[in-house]
C-alpha positions in Angstrom: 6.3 -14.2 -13.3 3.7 -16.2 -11.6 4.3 -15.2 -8.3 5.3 -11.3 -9.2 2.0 -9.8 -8.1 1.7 -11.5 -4.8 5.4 -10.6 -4.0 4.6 -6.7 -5.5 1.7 -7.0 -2.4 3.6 -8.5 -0.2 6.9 -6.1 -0.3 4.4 -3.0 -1.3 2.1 -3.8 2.3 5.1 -3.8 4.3 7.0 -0.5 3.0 3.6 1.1 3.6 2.5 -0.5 6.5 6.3 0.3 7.8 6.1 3.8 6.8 2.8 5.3 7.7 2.6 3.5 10.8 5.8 5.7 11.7 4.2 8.9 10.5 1.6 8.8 12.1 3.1 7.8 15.6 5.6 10.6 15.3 2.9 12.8 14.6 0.5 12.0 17.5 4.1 12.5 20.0 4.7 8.9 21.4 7.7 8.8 23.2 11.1 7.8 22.5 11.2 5.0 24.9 8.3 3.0 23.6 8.3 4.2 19.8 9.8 1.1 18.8 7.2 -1.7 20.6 4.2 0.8 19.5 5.5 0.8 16.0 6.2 -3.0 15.9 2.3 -3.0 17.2 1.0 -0.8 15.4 3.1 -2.2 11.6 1.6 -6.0 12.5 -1.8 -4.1 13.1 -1.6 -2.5 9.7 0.3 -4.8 7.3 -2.7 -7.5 6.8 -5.0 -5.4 6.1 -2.9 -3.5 3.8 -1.9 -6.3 2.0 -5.6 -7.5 1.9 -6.4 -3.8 0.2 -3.8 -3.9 -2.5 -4.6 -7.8 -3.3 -8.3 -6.8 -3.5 -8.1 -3.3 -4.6 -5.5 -3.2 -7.3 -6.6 -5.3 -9.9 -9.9 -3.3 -10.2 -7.7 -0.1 -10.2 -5.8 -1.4 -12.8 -8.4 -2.4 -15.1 -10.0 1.3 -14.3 -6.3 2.6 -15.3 -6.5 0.6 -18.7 -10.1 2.1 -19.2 -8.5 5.4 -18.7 -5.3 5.2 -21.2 -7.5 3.3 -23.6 -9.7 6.1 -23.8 -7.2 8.9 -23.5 -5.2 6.9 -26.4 -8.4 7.1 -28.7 -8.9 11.2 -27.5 -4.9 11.5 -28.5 -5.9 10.1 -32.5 -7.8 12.6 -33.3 
C-alpha cells in the first residue's frame, strides 16, 4: 500500500505521456519514417514532467474532490 500512489504516477505519466505524445504527432503529420524516434523524443520529453504534475497536482485535487462529495453529501440530507 505504501508505494501504491507513486506506482499510480508512475504507470498513469507513462500511458499519458505515451498517448498524447502520439496524438499529437499524428495530428501535426510527421511522417511514417521518423514517427517512431520523434515519438520516443517526444514521450521522454513529456513523461517527467507529467509524472511531476500528477505527484504534485493530485493530492490537492483530491482533497478539492473530498471538499466537493463532502459537501454534496451534506446537500443530498436534506
Amino acid at each position: 500500500m505504501r508505494y501504491r500512489k507513486p506506482l499510480f504516477a508512475l504507470i498513469m505519466s507513462a500511458s499519458t505521456s505515451l498517448l498524447v505524445s502520439a496524438v499529437i504527432l499524428g495530428l501535426r503529420g510527421v511522417p511514417a519514417q521518423v514517427f517512431l524516434s520523434q515519438w520516443c523524443h517526444a514521450f521522454m520529453t513529456a513523461w517527467p514532467v507529467v509524472f511531476l504534475a500528477i505527484v504534485l497536482i493530485a493530492p490537492r485535487i483530491d482533497r478539492l474532490l473530498d471538499y466537493v462529495v463532502d459537501k454534496d453529501r451534506v446537500f443530498d440530507a436534506r
